[in-house]
C-alpha positions in Angstrom: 56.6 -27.8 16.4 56.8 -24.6 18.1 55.2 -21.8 15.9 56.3 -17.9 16.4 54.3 -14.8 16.4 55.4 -11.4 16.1 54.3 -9.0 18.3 54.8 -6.0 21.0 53.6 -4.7 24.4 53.7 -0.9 26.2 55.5 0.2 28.8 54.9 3.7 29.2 55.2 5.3 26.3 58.1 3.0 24.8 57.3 -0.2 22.8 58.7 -3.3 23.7 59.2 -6.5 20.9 57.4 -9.5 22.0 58.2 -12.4 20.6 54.6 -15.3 21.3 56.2 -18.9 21.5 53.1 -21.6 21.1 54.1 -25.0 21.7 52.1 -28.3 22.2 53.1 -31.0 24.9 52.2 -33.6 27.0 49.9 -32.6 30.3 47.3 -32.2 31.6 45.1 -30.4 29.0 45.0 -26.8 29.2 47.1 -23.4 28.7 50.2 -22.4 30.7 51.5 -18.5 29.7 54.9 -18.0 30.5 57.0 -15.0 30.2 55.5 -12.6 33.5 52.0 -12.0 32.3 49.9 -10.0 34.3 46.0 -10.8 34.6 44.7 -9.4 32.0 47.1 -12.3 30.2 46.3 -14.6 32.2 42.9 -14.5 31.7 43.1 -15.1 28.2 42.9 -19.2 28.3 39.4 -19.0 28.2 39.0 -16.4 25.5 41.4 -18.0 23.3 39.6 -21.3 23.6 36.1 -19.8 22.8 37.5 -17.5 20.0 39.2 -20.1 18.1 36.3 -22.6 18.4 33.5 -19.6 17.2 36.4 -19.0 14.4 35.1 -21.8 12.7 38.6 -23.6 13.7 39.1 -26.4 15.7 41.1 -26.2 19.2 43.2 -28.9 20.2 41.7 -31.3 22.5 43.5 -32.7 25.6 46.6 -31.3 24.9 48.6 -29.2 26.7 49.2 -25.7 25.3 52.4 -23.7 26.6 52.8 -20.0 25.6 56.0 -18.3 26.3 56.4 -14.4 26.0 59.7 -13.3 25.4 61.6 -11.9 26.3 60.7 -13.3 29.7 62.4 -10.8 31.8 59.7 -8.0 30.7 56.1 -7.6 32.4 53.2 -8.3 29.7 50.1 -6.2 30.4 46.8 -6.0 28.6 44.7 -7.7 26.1 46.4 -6.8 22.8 48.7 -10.3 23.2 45.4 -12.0 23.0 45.8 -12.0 18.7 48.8 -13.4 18.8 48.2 -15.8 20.6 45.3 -17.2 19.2 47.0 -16.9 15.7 50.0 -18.7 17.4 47.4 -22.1 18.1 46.1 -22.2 15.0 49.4 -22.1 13.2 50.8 -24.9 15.5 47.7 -26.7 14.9 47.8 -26.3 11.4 50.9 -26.3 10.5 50.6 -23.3 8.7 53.7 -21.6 6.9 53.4 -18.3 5.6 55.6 -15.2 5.0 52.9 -13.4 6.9 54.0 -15.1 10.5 57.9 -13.2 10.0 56.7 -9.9 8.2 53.5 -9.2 10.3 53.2 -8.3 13.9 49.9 -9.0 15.3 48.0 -7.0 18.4 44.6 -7.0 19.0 42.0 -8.1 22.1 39.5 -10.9 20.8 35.7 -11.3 21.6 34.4 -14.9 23.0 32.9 -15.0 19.2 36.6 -14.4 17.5 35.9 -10.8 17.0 38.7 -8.4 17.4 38.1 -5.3 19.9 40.2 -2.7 19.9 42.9 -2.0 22.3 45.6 1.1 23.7 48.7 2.0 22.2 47.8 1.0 18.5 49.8 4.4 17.2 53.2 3.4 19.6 53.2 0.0 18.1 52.7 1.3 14.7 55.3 3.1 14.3 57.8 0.7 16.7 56.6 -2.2 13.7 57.8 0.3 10.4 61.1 1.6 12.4 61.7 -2.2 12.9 61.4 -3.4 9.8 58.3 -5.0 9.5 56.2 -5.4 6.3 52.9 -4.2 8.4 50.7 -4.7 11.0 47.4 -6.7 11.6 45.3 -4.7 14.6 41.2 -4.5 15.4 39.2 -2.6 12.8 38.1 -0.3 15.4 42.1 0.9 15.8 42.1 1.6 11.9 41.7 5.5 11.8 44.9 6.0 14.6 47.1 3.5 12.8 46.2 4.8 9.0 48.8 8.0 10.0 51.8 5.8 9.9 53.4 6.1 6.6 55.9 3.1 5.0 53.8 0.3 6.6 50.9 -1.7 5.3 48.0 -1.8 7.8 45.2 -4.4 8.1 42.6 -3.2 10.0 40.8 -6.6 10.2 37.3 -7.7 11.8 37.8 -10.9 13.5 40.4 -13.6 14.0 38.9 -15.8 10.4 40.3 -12.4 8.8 43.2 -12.5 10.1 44.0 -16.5 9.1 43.2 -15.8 6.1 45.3 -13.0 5.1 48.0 -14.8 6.1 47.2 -17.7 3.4 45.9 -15.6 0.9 47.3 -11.9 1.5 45.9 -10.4 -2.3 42.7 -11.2 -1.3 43.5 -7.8 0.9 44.1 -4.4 0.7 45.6 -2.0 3.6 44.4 0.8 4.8 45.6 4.1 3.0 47.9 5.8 5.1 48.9 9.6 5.2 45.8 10.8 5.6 45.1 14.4 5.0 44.8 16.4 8.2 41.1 18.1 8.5 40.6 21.7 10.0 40.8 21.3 14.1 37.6 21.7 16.2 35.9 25.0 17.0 35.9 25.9 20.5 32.7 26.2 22.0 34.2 29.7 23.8 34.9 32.9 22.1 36.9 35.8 23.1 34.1 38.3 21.4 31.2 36.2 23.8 33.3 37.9 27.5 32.3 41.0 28.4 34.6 43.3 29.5 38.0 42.0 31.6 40.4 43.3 28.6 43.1 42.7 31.4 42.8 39.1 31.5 42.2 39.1 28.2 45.4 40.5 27.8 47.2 38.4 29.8 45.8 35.3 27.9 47.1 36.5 24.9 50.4 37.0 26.2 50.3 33.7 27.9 49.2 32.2 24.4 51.6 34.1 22.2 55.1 32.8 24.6 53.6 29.6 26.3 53.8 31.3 29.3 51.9 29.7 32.6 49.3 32.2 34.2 47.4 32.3 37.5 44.2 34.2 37.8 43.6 35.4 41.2 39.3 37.2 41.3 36.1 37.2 43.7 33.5 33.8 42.1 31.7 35.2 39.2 34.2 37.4 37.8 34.6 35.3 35.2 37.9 33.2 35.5 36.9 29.8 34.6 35.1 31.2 31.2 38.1 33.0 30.4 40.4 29.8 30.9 38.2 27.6 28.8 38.5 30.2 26.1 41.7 30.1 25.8 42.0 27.1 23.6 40.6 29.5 20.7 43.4 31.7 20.4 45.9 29.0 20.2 47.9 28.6 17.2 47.3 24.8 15.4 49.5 22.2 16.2 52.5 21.1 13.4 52.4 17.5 12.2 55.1 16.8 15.0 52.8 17.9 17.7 49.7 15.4 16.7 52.1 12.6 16.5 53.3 13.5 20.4 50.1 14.2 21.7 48.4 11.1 19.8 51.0 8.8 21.3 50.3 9.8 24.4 46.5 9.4 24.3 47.0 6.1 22.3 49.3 4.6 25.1 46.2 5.9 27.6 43.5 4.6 25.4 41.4 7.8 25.0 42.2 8.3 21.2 38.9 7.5 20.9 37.4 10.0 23.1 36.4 13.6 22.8 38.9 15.9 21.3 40.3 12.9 19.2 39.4 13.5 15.3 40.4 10.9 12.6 41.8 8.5 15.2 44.3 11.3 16.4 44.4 14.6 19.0 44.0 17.4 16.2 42.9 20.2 18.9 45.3 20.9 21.9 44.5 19.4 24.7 42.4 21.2 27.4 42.5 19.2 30.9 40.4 20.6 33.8 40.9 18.0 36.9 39.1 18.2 39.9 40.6 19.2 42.8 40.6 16.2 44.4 42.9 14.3 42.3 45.6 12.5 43.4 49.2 12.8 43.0 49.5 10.0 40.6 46.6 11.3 38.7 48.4 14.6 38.1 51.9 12.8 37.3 51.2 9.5 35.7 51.9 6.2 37.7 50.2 2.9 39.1 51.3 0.0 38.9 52.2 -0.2 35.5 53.0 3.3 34.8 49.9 5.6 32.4 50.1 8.9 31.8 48.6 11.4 34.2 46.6 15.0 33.6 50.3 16.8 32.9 51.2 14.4 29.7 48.0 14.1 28.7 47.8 18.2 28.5 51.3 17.9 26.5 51.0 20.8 23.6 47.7 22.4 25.5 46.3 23.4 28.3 46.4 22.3 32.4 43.4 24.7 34.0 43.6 24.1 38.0 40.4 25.6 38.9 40.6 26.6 42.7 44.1 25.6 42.7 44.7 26.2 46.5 42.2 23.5 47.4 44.9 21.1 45.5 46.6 18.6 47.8 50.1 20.5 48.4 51.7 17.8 47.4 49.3 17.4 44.3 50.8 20.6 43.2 54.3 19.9 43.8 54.9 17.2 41.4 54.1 19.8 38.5 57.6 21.8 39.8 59.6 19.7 37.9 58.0 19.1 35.0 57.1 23.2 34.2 61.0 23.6 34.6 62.0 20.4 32.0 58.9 19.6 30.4 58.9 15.4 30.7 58.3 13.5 33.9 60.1 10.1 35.0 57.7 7.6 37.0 59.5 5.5 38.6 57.7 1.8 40.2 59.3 -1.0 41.7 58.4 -3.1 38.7 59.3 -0.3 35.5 59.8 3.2 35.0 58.5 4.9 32.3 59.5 9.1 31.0 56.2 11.1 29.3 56.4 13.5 28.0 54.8 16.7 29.9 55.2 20.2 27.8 51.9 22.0 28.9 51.0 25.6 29.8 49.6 25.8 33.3 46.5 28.2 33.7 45.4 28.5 37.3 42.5 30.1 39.0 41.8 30.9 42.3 39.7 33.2 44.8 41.7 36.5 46.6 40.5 35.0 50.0 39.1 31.7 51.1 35.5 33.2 51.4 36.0 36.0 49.0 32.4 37.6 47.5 34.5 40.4 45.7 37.8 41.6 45.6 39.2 43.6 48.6 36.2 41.6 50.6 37.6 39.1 52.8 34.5 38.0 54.8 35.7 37.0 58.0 39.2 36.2 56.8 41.9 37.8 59.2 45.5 38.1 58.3 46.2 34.5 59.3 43.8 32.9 57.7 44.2 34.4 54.2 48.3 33.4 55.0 47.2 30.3 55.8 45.4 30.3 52.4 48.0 31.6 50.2 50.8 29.4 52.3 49.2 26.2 50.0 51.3 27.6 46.9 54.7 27.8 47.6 57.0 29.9 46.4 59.2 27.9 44.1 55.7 27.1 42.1 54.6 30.5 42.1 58.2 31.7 40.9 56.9 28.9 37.9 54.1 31.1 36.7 54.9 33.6 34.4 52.2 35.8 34.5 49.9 36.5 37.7 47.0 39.2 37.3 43.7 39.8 39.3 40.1 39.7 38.0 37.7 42.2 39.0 34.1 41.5 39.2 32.4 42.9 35.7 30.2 46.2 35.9 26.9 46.1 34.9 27.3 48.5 32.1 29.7 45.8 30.7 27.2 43.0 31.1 24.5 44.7 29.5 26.2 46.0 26.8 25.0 44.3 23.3 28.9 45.2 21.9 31.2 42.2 21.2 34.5 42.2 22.4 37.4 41.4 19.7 37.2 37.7 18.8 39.3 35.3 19.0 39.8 34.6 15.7 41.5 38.5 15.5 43.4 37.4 18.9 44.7 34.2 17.2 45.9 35.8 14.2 48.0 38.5 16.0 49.2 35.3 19.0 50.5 33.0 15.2 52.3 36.3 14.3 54.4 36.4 16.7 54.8 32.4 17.4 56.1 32.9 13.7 58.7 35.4 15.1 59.5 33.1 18.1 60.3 30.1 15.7 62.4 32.0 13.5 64.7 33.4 16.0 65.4 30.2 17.7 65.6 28.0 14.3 69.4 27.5 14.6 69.6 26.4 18.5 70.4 22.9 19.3 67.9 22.4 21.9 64.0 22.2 20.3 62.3 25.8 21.6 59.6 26.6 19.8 58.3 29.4 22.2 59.5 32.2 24.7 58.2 30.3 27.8 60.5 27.5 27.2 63.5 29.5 27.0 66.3 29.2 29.4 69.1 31.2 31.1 71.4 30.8 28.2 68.9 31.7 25.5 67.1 34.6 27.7 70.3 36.4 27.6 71.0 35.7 24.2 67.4 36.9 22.9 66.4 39.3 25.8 68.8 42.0 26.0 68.0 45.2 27.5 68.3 48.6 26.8 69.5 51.1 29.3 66.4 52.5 30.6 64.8 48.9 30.6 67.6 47.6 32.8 67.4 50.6 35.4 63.8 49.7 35.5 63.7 46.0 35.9 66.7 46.8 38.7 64.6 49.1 40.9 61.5 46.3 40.5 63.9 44.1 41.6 65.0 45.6 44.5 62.2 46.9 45.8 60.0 43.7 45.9 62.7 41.7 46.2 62.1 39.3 43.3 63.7 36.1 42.8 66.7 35.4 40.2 63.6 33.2 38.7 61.2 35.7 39.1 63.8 38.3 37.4 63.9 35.4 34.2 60.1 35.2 34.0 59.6 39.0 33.5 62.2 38.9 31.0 60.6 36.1 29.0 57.1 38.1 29.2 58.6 40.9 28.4 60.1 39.4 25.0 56.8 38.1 23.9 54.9 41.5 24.5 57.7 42.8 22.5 57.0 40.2 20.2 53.4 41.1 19.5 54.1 44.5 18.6 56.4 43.0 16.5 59.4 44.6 18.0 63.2 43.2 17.7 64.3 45.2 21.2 62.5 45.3 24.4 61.9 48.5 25.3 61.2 49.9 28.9 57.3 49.8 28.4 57.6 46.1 27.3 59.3 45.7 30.8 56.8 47.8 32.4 54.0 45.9 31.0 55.8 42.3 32.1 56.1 43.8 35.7 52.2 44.7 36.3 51.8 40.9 35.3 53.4 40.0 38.6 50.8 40.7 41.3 51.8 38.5 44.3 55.4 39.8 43.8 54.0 43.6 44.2 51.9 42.3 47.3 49.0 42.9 45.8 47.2 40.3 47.8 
């Protein structure tokens, strides 16, 4: 008898079918896994044996065990197989026959005691089982809370592998999980617009950046304030749509940090906020290994990448995000798989006017070589990829003191939902998904950005005098639409392009 257990593995973000074969034969006693499984697989002979023995089951004694993984062709990684496998034994052993085995697909990791853990990619697999056609899904109780917002698919969030046997023989003596869950209020963020004294320009500019998804680099002497700005920005962002929590939940479920800060219910509620170090690598930023994971661009998809210090990046490091900023989705390509992710993320960066800066217009012992030396680490093609580039000036004293509060973010947030509300009425009837005025391209900047006379002379004579690019020319456009947009303005007007212009200080040679 060869018994057959439903279930599925991840590659990337995609969810392949994985069909468990268990089989007994003649051998030397012991378990062969078939079908390319990595360690993680392999290493499940002696969990199996342990877990099925604690279940309260017996294992079969000097017999040979072969478990195939098909489709054969297709690298198996992870625990999650470990389930199905065990479930696969017992059935052969058995000779169980249930519905359950065809209508169910199993994935979990088991304990030596038969307890399930939980494992990555719960979500994916979820929703792969109810487009599929399956009945439900059997997965560790600690995976409940991610799996419970798939709707049309009964979930058993089960305990240990003597749950999950017996579900399968007597299935009323269980209920699933409700599914559909509500969605609670998002997280407050620790920062606050009313808590930053003074610096109404960056301010400014963050709500810009917010209000269009526009990318914004942050150019100030240490202490002026950039970082605190940055990590306030999360506050003024409007909430993600139902659409977004699923994307953004995949992607931390594929990762396995659903269950880590930020993650509420089981999925990401709040937009990300990711603040790597500058040391990371290149594959940390894009996604890769191996088998291919998401990196700090996906995993800020429909939030926030802050690059603190950003010229003390690896150049190469910053590279990779070229591509992505211009398509929003990143293809990793191994010698084993390749895997797309998604990678739709606003990129705030900060960084110091010189090398050893202590205010601005104060180079220390910078010369003219040494601060191109220091502003030759961004290249120009990135650069040309941030909307919106503003210096910080050190805060007075007067403003430090003062007991006043600035406006708060909640005010901010209110006027930056206004005009998102604008932006996704006017671009409700295009083919391509735009949901913001960042993400707008050629086609739909001429379409939606036309300029009046006066604007057009203006944005000419910036153009020829500091000789901006053709993307440069785009970008101001874009910001210029969104400033018009939080006026709540149909036209932009020659101030709106004024405005967008002053928000471009490496192109004025500022620095």
């Amino acid at each position: 008898m060869v018994s057959r257990i439903n279930s599925a593995v991840l590659n990337g973000l995609d969810v392949v079918a994985t069909e468990v074969e268990v089989g007994f034969s003649r051998g030397i006693p012991g378990i062969v896994i078939v079908g390319l499984p990595d360690n993680a697989v392999k290493e499940s002979r002696e969990r199996l044996r342990l877990a099925v023995a604690h279940a309260n089951f017996d294992y079969p004694q000097a017999t040979k065990i072969v478990i195939n993984l098909s489709p054969a062709d297709v690298r198996k990684e992870g625990s999650a197989l470990d389930l199905p496998m065990a479930v696969g034994i017992i059935r052969n052993h058995y000779r169980l026959e249930s519905p359950a085995f065809s209508e169910l697909l199993f994935c979990g990791e088991l304990n030596l005691d038969g307890g399930l853990n939980p494992v990555k990619g719960v979500l994916n697999i979820a929703i792969f089982a109810r487009e599929n056609g399956y009945r439900g899904i059997v997965i560790p109780y600690g995976n409940r809370e991610e799996a419970q917002f798939v709707r049309g698919i009964e979930v058993y969030a089960l305990k240990n592998l003597a749950e999950v046997i017996e579900l399968t023989e007597h299935a009323e003596r269980f209920a699933p999980c409700p599914t559909g869950i509500a969605r609670p209020a998002a997280g407050i963020c620790e920062n606050d617009f009313a808590e930053i004294k003074g610096q109404y320009l960056a301010k400014r500019a963050m709500e810009i950046a917010a209000a269009g998804f526009h990318n914004l680099l942050m150019i100030g002497p240490p202490g002026s304030g950039k970082s605190m700005i940055a990590k306030a920005l999360p506050s003024i962002l409007p909430d993600m749509s139902d659409d977004e929590i699923l994307e953004t939940s995949l992607i931390y479920s594929a990762a396995g940090l659903l269950g880590a800060q930020g993650a509420q219910g089981g999925l990401m509620r709040s937009r990300p906020f990711r603040s790597p170090h500058h040391t990371i690598s290149d594959v940390g930023i894009s996604g890769g290994g191996k088998y291919p994971v998401p990196g700090e661009i996906s995993l800020a998809h429909n939030g926030v990448l802050f690059l603190d210090e950003i010229p003390y990046f690896k150049r190469t490091a910053l590279e990779v995000l070229r591509q992505p900023l211009e398509d929003g989705r990143i293809t990793v390509s191994r010698s084993l798989t390749s895997a797309t992710f998604p990678a739709r993320f606003m990129l705030v960066a900060a960084m110091n006017p010189s090398q050893d800066a202590v205010g601005l217009g104060e180079v220390g012992c910078s010369g003219p070589a040494q601060r191109h030396r220091y502003y030759a680490k961004l290249s120009k093609p990135l650069l040309d990829r941030i909307d919106l580039q503003i210096e910080v000036k050190k805060v007075k004293l007067a403003e430090i003191t003062s007991p006043a509060l600035a406006e708060s973010s909640a005010v901010v947030r209110a006027r930056v939902a206004g005009a998102r509300a604008l932006q996704a009425e006017r671009f409700r009837g295009l083919k391509r998904r735009v949901f913001a005025n960042g993400q707008m391209r050629n086609a739909e900047i001429r379409k939606f950005c036309a300029l009046d006379e006066e604007g057009s002379e203006l944005l000419r004579r910036a153009v020829e005098k500091f000789d901006l690019s053709a993307r440069g020319y785009f970008r101001v456009l874009k910001v210029a639409r969104t400033i018009a947009d939080l006026q709540g303005k149909e036209r932009i007007a020659a101030p709106h392009v004024q405005e967008a212009l002053q928000y471009r200080s490496l192109d004025l040679g500022r620095f």
